[in-house]
C-alpha positions in Angstrom: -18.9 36.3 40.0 -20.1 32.5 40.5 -17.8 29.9 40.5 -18.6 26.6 38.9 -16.5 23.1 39.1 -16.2 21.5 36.0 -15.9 17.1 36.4 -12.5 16.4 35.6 -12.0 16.0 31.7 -10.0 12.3 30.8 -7.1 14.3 29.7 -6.8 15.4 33.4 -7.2 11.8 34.7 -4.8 10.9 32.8 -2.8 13.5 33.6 -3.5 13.2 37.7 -2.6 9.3 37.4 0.5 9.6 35.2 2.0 12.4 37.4 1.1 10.0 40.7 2.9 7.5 39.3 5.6 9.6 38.2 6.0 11.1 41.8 5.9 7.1 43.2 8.4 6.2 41.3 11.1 9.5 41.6 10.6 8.3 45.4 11.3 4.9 45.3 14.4 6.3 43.1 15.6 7.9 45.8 15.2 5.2 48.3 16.9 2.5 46.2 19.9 5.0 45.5 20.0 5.7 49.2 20.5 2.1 49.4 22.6 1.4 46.7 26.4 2.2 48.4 25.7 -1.0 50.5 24.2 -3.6 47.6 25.5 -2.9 44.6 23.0 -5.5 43.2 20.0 -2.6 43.1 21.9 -1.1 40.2 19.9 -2.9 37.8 16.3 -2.2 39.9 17.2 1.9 40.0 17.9 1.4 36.3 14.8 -0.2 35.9 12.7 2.1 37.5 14.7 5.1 35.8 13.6 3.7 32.4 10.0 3.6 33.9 10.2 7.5 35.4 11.2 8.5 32.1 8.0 6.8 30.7 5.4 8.0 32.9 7.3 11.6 32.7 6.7 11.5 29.0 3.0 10.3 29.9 2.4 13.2 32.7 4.3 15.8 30.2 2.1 15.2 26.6 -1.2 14.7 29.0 -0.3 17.5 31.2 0.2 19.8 27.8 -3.0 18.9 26.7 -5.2 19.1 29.7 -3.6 22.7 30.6 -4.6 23.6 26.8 -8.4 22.1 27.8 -8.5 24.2 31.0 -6.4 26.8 30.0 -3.6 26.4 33.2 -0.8 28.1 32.7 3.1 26.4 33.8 1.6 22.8 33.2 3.5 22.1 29.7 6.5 24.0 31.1 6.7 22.2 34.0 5.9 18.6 32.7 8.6 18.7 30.2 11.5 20.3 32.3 10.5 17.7 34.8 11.2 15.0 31.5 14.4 16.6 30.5 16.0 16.3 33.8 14.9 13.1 34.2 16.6 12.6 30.4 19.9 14.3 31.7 19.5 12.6 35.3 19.7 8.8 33.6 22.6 10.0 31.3 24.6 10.9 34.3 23.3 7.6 36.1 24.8 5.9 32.7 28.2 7.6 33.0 28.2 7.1 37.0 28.4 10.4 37.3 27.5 10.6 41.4 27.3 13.6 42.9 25.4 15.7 40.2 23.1 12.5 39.6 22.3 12.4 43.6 21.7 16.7 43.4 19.6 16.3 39.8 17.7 13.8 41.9 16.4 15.5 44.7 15.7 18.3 41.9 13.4 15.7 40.0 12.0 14.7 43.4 10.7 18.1 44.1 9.7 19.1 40.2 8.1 15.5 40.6 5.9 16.5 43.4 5.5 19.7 42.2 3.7 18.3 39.4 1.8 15.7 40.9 0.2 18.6 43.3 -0.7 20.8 40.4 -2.3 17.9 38.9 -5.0 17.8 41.8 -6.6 20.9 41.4 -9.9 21.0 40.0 -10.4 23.1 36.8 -12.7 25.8 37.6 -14.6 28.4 35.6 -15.5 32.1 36.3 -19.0 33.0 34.9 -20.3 36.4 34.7 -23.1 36.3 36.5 -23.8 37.8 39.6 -24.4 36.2 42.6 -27.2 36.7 44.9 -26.5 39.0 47.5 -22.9 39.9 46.8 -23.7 43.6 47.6 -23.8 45.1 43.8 -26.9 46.7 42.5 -28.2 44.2 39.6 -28.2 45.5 36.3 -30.7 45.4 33.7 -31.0 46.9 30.5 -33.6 49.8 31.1 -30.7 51.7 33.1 -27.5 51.8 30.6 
């Protein structure tokens, strides 16, 4: 079978620059929240920036469902919107200073963050029929069915 790469459609450019962003963001999350027991001043930048992750979750989640519709990825939609919906219950518990789920929801949304963002840079790909030159099979024509 040949293998061809298809250029990437806008859906998944959108979808590879909302989901970098996303991933960015859950970082610097992490860092300021790290940071946060000895400045209580960040409180207001990590909320901030929360309000911004769910945004560009939102982003990576609707362009992610439609670019794995386009290319026909499986997991994509899944994994875009579970990624949103923790980051929905993550700033609820970061409203009710909940700590010690919000720090173990966080390093969840880091990794489901990631997770995304690598899925994001594959390259759609599609599998033709045709044979390929020298791949050992016998070619076929229609005198011999």
């Amino acid at each position: 079978m040949a293998t061809t790469r298809l250029e990437p459609l806008l859906s998944h450019n959108v979808f590879r620059g909302a989901s970098g962003v996303n991933a960015l963001v859950v970082l610097a999350l992490g860092v300021l929240g790290t940071m946060m027991s000895g400045n209580p001043d960040l409180r207001a930048v990590h909320a901030t920036l929360a309000i911004v992750f769910l945004g560009t979750s939102l982003v990576s989640a609707l362009s992610g469902m439609r670019y794995g519709k386009q290319s026909n990825t499986k997991g994509l939609t899944l994994l875009g919107f579970a990624v949103f919906g923790l980051g929905v219950v993550q700033y609820g518990l970061g409203e009710m200073s909940v700590t010690w789920p919000h720090m173990i929801l966080g390093f969840a949304l880091v990794l489901g963050a990631g997770a995304l963002f690598v899925r994001s840079l594959s390259q759609p790909v599609v599998y033709t029929a045709q044979r390929v030159a020298g791949d050992g099979a016998p070619p076929e024509d229609e005198a011999s069915r």
